[in-house]
C-alpha positions as CSV (number, residue, x, y, z in Angstrom):
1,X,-146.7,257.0,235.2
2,X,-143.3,256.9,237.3
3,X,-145.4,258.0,240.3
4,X,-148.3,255.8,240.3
5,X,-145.4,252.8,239.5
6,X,-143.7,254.3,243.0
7,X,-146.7,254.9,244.7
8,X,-147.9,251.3,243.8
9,X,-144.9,250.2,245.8
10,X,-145.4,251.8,248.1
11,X,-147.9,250.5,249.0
12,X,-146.8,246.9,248.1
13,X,-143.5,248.0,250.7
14,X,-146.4,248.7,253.5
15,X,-148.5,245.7,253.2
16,X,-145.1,243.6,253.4
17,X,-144.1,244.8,256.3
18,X,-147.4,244.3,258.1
19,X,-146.9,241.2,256.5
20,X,-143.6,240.3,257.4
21,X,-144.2,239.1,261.1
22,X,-146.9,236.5,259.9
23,X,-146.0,233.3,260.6
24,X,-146.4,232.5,257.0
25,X,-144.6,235.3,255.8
26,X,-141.2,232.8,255.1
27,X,-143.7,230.3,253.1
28,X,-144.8,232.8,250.8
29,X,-141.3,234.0,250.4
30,X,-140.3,230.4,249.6
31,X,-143.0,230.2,247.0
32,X,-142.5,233.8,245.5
33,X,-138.6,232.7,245.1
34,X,-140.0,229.2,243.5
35,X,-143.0,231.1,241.0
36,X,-140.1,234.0,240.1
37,X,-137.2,231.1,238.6
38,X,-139.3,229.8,236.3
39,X,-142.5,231.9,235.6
40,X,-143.5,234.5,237.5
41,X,-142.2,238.3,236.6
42,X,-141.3,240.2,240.6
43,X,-138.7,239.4,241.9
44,X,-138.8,238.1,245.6
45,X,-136.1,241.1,246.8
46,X,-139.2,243.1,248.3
47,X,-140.4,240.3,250.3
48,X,-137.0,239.7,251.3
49,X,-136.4,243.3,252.3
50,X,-139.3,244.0,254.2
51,X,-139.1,240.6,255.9
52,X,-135.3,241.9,256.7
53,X,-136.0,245.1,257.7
54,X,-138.8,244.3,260.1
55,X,-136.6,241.7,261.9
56,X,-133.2,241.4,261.3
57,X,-132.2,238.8,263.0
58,X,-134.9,236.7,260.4
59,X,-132.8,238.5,257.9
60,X,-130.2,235.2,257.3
61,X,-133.0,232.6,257.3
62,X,-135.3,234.4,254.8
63,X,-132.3,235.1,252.4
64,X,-132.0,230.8,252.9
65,X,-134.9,230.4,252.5
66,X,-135.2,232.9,249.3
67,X,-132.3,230.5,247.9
68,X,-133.7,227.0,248.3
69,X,-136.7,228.5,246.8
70,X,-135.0,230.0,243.8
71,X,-133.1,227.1,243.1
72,X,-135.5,224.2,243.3
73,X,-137.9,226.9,240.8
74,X,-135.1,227.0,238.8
75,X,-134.8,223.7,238.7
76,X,-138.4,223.5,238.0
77,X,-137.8,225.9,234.9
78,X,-135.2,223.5,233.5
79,X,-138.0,220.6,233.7
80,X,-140.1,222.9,231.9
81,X,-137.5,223.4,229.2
82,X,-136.2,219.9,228.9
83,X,-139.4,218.1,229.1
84,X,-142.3,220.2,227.5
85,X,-140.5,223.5,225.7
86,X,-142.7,223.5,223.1
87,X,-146.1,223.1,225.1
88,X,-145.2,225.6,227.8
89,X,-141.6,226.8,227.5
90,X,-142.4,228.4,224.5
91,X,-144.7,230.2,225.6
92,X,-143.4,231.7,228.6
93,X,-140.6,232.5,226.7
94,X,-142.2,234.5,223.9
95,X,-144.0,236.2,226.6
96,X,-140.5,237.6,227.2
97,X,-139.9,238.5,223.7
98,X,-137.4,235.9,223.3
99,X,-138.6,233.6,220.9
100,X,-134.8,232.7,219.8
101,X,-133.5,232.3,223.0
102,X,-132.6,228.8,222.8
103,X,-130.0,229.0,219.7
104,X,-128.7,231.9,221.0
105,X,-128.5,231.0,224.4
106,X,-126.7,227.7,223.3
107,X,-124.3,230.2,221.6
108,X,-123.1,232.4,224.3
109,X,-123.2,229.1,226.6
110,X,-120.8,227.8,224.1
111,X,-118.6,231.2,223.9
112,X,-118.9,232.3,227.5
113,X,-119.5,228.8,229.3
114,X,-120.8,228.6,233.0
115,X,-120.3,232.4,233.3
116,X,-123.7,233.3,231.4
117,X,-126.3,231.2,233.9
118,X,-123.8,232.6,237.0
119,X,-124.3,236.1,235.1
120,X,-128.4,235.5,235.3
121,X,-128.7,234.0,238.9
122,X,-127.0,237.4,240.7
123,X,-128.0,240.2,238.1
124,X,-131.6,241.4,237.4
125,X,-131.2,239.6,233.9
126,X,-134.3,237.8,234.5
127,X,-133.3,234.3,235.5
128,X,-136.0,232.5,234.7
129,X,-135.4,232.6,230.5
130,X,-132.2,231.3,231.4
131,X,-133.5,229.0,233.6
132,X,-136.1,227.3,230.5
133,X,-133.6,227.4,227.5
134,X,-130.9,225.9,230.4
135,X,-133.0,222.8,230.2
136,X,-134.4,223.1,226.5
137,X,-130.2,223.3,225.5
138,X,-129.8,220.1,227.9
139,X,-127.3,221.6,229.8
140,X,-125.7,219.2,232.4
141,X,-127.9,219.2,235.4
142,X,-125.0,219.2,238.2
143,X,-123.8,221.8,237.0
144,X,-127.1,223.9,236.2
145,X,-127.8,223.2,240.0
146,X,-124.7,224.4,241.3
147,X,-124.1,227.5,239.4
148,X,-127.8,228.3,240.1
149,X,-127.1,227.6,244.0
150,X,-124.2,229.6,243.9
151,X,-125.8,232.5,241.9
152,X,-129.0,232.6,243.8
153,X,-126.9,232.6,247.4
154,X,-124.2,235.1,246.4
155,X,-127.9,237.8,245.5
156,X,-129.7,236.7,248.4
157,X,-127.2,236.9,251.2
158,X,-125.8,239.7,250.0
159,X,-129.1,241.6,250.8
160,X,-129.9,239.7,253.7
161,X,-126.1,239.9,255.3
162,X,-126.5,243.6,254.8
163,X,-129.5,244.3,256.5
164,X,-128.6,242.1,259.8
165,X,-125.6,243.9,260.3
166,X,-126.8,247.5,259.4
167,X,-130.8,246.3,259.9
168,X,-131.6,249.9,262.3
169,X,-129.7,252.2,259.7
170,X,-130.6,250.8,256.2
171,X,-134.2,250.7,257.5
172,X,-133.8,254.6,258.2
173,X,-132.0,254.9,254.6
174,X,-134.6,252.9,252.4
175,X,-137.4,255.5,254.1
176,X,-135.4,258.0,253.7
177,X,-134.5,257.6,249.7
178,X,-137.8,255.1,248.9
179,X,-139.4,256.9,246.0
180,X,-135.1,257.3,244.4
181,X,-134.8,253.6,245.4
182,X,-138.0,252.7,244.1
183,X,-137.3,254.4,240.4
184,X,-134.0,252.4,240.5
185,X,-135.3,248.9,241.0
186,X,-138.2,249.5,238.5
187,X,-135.4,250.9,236.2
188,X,-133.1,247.6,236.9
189,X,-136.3,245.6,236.4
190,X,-136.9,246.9,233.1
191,X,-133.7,246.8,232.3
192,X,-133.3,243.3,232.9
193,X,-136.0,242.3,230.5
194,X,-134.8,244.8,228.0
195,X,-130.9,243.4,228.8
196,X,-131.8,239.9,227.1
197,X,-133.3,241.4,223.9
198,X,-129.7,241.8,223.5
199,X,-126.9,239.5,225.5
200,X,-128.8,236.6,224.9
């Protein structure tokens, strides 16, 4: 199962980076950072990478771009939550297996504060639950927006600053260790939806 998982990205890693010089290769970035904040499961890190990897010096303005995207989905999320939770935020979130997200969510925002939304924007705790219940809890907007920002940035950049100053050797490194890294980020993907079975 493992290797048909890694050979699957594999091949997703290949057709990104033929895809990655398209002109429209920053749109669909945009709109895979959007989809992933609020409904959609994969996280836009490969895009980003490959995008990266096959250009470094686009390696700033995709993780930008990767931000504004994640933030305005997340921002779309908290619509979701605030204004129709129980026609579609409910089900998204069951989806996740978090039918009691919102009571307990309002619980560790109440115990833990700003740190638990800062917590989902940078780890692979998926963001989007948080993003949903943010809105069904009627958390203050200013301050969803600017954690969120901050969150999102601090993930993106990070990968993106990497890459354009070590483009030439983490390129040799991720084809070099791809099946090792690819086990790890399904791991930390799976881990992230198992994570908030249990924090939130």
């Amino acid at each position: 199962m493992i290797k048909i998982l890694v050979d699957w990205l594999r091949g997703l890693k290949t057709w990104m980076e033929n895809f990655a010089d398209k002109p429209q290769s920053m749109f669909w970035l945009f709109f895979l950072s959007f989809a992933e904040s609020s409904f959609f499961p994969i996280p836009p890190d490969i895009l980003l990478i490959a995008i990266a990897v096959s250009n470094p010096k686009k390696a700033l303005p995709a993780a930008l771009w990767c931000t504004i995207g994640s933030v305005l989905g997340g921002i779309f999320g908290y619509a979701i939550g605030y204004y129709f939770m129980e026609a579609v935020g409910n089900p998204i979130v069951e989806f996740y297996g978090k039918q009691d997200a919102m009571a307990n969510f309002i619980s560790m925002y109440e115990e833990y504060g700003m740190l638990f939304l800062a917590g989902a924007a940078f780890t692979p705790i998926p963001y989007k639950i948080s993003t949903i219940v943010s809105g069904a809890a009627q958390m203050d907007l200013f301050q969803f927006i600017s954690i969120s920002s901050i969150g999102r940035a601090a993930r993106f950049f990070l990968v993106g600053g990497l890459i354009y100053i070590y483009g030439p050797q983490i390129k040799v490194f991720i084809e070099k260790y791809f099946d090792k890294l690819s086990i790890a980020f399904l791991i930390l993907l799976v881990g992230g939806f198992i994570a908030i079975k249990f924090i939130v």
